[in-house]
C-alpha positions as CSV (number, residue, x, y, z in Angstrom):
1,X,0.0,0.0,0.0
2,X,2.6,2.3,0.9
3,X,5.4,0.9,-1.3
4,X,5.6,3.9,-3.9
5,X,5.9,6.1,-1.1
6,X,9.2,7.8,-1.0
7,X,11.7,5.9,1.7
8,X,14.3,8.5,1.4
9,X,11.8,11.6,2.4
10,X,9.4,9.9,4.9
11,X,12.4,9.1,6.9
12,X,14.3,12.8,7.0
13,X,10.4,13.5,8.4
14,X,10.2,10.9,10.6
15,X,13.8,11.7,12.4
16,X,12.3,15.3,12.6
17,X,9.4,14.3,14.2
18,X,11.8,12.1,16.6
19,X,14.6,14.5,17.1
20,X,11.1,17.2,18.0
21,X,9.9,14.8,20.3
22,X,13.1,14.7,22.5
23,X,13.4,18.6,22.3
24,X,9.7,19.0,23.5
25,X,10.6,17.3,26.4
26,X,13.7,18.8,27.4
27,X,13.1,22.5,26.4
28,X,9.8,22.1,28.0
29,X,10.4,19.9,31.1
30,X,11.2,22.7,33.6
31,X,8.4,25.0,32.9
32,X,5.8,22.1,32.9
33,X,6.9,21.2,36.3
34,X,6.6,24.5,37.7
35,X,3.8,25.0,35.6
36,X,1.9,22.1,35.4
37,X,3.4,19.8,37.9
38,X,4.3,17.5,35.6
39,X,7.5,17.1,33.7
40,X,5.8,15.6,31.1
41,X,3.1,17.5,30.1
42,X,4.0,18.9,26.9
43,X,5.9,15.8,25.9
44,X,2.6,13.5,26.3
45,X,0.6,15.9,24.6
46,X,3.1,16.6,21.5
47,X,3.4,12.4,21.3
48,X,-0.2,12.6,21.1
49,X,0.1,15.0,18.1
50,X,2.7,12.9,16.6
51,X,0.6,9.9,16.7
52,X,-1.9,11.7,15.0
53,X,0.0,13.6,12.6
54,X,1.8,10.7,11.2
55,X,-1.9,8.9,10.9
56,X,-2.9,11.8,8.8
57,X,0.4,12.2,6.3
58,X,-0.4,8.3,5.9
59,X,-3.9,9.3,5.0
60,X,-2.4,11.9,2.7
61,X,-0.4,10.1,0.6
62,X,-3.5,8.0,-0.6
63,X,-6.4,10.4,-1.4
64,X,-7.2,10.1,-4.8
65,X,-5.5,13.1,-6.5
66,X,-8.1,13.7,-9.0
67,X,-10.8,14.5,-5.9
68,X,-7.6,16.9,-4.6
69,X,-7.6,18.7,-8.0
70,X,-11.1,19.2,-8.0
71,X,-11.9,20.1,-4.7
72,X,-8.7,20.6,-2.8
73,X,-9.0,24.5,-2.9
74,X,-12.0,24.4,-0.4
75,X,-9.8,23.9,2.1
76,X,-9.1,27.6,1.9
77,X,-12.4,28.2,2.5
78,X,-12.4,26.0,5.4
79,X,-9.5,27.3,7.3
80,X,-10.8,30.7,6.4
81,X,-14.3,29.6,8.0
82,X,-11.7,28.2,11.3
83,X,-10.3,31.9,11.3
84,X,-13.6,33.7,11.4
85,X,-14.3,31.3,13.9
86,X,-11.8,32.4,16.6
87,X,-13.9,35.9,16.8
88,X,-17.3,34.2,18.5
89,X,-17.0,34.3,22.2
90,X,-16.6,30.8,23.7
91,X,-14.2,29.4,20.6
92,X,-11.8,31.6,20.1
93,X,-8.9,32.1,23.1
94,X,-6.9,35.3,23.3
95,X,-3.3,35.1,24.2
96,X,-0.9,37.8,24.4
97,X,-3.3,40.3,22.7
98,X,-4.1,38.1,19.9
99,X,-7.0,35.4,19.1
100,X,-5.2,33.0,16.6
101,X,-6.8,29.9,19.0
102,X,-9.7,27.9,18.5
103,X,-10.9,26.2,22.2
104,X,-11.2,22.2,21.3
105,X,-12.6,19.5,24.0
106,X,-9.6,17.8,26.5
107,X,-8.0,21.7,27.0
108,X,-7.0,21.2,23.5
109,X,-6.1,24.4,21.3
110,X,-6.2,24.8,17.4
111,X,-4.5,27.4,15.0
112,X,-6.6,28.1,12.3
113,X,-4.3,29.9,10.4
114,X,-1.9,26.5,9.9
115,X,-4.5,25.2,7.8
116,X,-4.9,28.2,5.6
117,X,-0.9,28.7,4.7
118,X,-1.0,25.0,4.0
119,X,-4.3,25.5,1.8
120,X,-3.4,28.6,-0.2
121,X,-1.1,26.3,-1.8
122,X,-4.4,24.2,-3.4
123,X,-6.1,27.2,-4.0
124,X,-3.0,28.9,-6.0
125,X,-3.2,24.8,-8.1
126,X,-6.3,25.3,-8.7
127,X,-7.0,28.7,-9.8
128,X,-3.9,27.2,-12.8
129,X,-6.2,24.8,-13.6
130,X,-9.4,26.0,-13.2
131,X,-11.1,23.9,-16.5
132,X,-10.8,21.0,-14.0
133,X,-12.7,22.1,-10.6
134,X,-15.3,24.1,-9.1
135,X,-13.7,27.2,-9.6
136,X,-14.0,27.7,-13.6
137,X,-17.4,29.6,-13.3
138,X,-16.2,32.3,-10.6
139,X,-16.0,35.4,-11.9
140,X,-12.8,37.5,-11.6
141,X,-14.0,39.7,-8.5
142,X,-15.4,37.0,-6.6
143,X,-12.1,35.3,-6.8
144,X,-10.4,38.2,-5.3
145,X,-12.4,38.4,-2.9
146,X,-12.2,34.4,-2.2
147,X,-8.3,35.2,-1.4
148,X,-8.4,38.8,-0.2
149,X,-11.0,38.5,2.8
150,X,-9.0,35.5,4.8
151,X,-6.2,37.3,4.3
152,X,-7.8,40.5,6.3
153,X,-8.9,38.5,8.7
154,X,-5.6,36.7,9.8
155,X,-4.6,40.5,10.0
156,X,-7.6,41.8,11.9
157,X,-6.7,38.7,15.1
158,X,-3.5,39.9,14.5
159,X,-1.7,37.2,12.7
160,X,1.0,39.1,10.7
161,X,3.8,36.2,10.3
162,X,1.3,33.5,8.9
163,X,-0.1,36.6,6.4
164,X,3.7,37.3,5.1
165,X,4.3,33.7,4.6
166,X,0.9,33.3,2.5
167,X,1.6,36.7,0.5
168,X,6.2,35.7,-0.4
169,X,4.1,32.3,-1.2
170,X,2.1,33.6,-3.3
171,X,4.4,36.1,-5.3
172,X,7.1,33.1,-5.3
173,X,4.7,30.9,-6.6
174,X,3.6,33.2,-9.6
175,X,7.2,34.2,-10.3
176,X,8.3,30.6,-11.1
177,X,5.2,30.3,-12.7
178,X,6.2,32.9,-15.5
179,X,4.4,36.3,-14.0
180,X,6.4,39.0,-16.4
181,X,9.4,41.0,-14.2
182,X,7.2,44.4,-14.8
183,X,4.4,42.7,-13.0
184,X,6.7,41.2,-10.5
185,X,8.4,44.8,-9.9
186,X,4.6,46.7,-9.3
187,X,3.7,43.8,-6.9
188,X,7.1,44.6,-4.9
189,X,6.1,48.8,-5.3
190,X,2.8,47.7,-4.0
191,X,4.0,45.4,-1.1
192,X,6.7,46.9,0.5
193,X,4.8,50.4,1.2
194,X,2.2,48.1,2.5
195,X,4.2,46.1,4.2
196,X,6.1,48.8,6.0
197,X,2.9,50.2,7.1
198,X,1.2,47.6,8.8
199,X,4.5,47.6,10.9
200,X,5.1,51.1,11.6
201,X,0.9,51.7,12.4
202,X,1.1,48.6,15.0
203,X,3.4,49.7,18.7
204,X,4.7,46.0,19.2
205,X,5.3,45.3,15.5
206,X,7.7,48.6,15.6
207,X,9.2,47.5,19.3
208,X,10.1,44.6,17.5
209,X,12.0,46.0,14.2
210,X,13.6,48.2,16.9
211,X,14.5,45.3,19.0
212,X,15.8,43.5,15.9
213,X,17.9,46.8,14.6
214,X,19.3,47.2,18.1
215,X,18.7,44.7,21.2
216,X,21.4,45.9,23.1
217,X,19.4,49.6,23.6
218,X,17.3,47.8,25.7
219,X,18.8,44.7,27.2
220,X,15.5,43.9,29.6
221,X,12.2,44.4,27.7
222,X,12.6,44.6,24.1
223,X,15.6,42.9,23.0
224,X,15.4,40.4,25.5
225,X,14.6,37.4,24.0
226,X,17.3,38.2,21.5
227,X,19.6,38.6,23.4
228,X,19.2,35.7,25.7
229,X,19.0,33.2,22.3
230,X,22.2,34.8,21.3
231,X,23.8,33.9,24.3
232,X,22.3,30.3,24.5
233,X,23.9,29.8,20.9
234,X,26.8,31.1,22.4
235,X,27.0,28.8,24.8
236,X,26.3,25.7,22.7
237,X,29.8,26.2,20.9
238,X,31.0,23.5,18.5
239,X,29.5,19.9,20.3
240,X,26.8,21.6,22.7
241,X,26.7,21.5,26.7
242,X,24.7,18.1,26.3
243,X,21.1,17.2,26.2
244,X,19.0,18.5,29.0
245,X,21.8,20.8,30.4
246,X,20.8,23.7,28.4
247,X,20.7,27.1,31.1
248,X,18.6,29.3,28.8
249,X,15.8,27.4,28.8
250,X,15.5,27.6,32.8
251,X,13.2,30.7,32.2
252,X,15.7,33.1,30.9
253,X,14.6,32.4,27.3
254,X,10.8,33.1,26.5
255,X,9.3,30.6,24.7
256,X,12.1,28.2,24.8
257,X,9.4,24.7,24.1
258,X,7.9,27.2,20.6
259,X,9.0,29.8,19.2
260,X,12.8,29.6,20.3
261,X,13.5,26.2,20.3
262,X,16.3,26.4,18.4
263,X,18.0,28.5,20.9
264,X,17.7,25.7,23.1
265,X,18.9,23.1,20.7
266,X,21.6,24.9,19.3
267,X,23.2,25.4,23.7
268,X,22.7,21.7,23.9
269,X,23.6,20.2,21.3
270,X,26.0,22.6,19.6
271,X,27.1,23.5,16.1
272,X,27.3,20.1,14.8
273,X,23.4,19.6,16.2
274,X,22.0,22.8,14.7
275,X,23.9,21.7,11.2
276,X,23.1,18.2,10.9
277,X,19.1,19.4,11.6
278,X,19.2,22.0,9.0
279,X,20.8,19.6,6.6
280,X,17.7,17.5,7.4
281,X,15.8,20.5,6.1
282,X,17.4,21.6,3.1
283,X,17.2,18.3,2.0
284,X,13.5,18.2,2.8
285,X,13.3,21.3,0.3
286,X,15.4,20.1,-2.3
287,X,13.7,17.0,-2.4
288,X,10.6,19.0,-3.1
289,X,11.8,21.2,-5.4
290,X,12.8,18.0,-7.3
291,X,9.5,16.3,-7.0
292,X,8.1,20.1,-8.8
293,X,10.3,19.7,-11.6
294,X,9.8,16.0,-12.6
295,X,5.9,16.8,-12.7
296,X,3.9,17.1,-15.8
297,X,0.9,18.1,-14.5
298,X,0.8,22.0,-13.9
299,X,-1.5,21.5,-11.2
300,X,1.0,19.0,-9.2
301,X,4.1,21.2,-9.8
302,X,2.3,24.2,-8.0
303,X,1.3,21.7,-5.3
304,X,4.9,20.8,-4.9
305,X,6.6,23.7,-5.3
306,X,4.1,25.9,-2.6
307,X,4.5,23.4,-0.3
308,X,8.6,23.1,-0.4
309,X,8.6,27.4,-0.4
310,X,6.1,27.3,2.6
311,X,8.1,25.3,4.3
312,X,11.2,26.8,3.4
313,X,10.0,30.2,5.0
314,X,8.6,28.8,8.0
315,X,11.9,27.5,8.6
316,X,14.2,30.5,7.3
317,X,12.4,33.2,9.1
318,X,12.2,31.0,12.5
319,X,16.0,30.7,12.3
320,X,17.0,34.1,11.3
321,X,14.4,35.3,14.2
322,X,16.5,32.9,17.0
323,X,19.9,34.0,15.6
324,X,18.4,37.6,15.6
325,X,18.9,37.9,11.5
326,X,15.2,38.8,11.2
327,X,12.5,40.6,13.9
328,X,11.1,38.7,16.1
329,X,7.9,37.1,15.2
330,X,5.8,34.3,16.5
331,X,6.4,31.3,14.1
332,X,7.4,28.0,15.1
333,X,10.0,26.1,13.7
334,X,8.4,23.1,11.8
335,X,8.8,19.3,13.4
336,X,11.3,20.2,16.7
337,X,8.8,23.4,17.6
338,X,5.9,22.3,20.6
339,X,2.4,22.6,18.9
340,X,-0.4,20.1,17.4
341,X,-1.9,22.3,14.8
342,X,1.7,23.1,12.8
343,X,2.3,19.4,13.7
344,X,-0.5,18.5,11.9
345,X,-0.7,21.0,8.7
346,X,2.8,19.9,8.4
347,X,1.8,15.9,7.8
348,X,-0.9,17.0,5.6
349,X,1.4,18.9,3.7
350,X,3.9,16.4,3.3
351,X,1.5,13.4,2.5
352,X,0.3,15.5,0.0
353,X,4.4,15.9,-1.5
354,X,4.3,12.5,-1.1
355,X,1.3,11.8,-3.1
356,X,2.4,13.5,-5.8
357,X,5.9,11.7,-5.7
358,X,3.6,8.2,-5.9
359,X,2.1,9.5,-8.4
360,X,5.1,9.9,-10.2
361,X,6.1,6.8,-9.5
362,X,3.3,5.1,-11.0
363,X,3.9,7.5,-13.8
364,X,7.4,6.5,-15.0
365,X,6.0,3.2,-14.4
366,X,3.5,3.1,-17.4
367,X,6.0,5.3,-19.3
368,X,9.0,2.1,-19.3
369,X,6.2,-0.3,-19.6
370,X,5.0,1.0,-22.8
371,X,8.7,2.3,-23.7
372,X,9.4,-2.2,-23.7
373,X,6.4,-2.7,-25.4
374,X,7.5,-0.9,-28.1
């Protein structure tokens, strides 16, 4: 059943998963005791996730792809639907000024917002090939308006990272896809103004570029979590303090179990740690960017390549936030990161690539058969 399936790929995603298992529980072990009273209880939950996240990449990898080119692009719809959501009182939770969180039974929590970078990526497929779904008869305005209202409202809760990610997809996407350079050029004159306004209107998005520009002005507000990931990379050195012996995570690094788990990993485990991971990475994206350009089909390649630039950015602009190369911003960094709902998208996503690479498969299959036969 699952013999077309790419060995080489699942299992740079399955050492990922492993490798963010073991980082769960020791960037998180501390805080969940003082928190919680139990060591464990981030670890049991993210296993949980695993579990189901592997479950669903399985489930991935076999959906018929013809019912993904026709309908695949609701999906955006649904995760939009899951965004509007988090704005009715008793679904949505608020944390640190924002509602990104829908409420689920078992004090579970869900991010919306995963699901809609993951879908953007079927709704860009199929608006390429709209002769074969849903979407030929949708007039032009109504289209904008399918991509443009999400968009506002991942802005209005305020989600700003997951709305850059969706619009660099998106320009990426239609650059490789042959969008003329004078086209390219008035997008960039369009989004940069843009851009640098709904940074410069917002206090904390400002506090942050300032932060980012200069951490050292001030040391214990602002450019404190920079500052204390700096120093936990600096302390990891070539080979790493060792597993567990990490100091920053002992509540001098915000968000050491999310958004700065790298910080964490790179003081224990070192140099060597932090490369060999993000050699599991770029070979995560280049084995994507591979599966894009052996397909045929236009509606697979865009499939294949939005999923391996999504991923890309999730992981770049995590990194350069932790090493303090970029602002800080609340993304987590796929697979080692604590968090069910990326967890999850990120299977999907990836059974998906995988799906496509069966598919492929079975493709070059009929191709040498016939190729003997003649």
């Amino acid at each position: 059943m699952f013999r077309h399936l790419s060995s080489s790929l699942l299992l740079a995603i399955m050492t990922l998963m492993g490798v963010g298992l073991v980082q769960v529980y020791s960037a998180s072990f501390v805080f969940a005791t003082e928190s919680y009273g139990d060591g464990l209880f981030f670890f049991k939950r993210q296993l949980l996730f695993s579990v189901i996240a592997f479950m669903t990449l399985l489930g991935a990898a076999q959906l018929p792809m013809r019912s993904i080119e026709k309908y695949g692009w609701t999906a955006w719809i649904l995760g939009a639907l899951m965004v509007l959501a988090t704005f009715i009182p008793g679904l949505g939770i608020r944390v640190g000024g924002a509602i990104r969180w829908l409420q689920l039974p078992f004090g579970l929590r869900f991010e919306p917002s995963e699901i809609l970078k993951l879908s953007f990526t079927l709704l860009f497929a199929a608006l390429l090939d709209r002769k074969n779904n849903l979407l030929k008869d949708v007039k032009p305005g109504y289209l904008f308006l399918l991509v443009a209202v999400p968009l506002m409202l991942l802005l209005r809760q305020p989600d700003f990272g997951s709305f850059a990610i969706i619009i660099l997809v998106g320009v990426t996407l239609l650059f490789c896809f042959g969008l003329r350079w004078r086209y390219i050029a008035t997008s960039f004159a369009v989004i940069i103004p843009a851009f640098y306004f709904l940074v410069m209107t917002k206090a904390y998005r400002r506090e942050r570029v300032l932060a980012f520009l200069d951490p050292w002005s001030d040391p214990e507000q602002r450019g404190f979590q920079v500052i204390q990931s700096m120093l936990s990379f600096s302390n990891g050195r070539l080979s790493g303090v060792g597993l567990g012996q990490g100091q920053g995570k002992l509540f001098f690094l915000p968000e050491a179990h999310t958004d700065f788990t790298m910080a964490v990993f790179g003081e224990e485990t070192g140099f060597l740690g932090f490369f060999l991971v993000m050699s599991l990475y770029g070979f995560i994206v280049l084995r994507g960017f591979q599966i894009a350009v052996r397909c045929q089909n236009g509606f697979h390649k865009a499939m294949a390549l939005g999923i391996s630039i999504t991923f890309s950015l999730n992981v770049l602009i995590n990194v350069g936030v932790v090493m303090g190369l970029l602002p800080t911003k609340g993304l987590t960094l796929p697979f080692l990161s604590y968090g069910g709902s990326s967890l999850v998208a990120l299977c999907l996503m990836f059974g998906l690539l995988l799906n496509i690479e069966r598919h492929l498969h079975t493709e070059d299959s009929v191709f040498r058969t016939a190729k003997t036969k003649r």
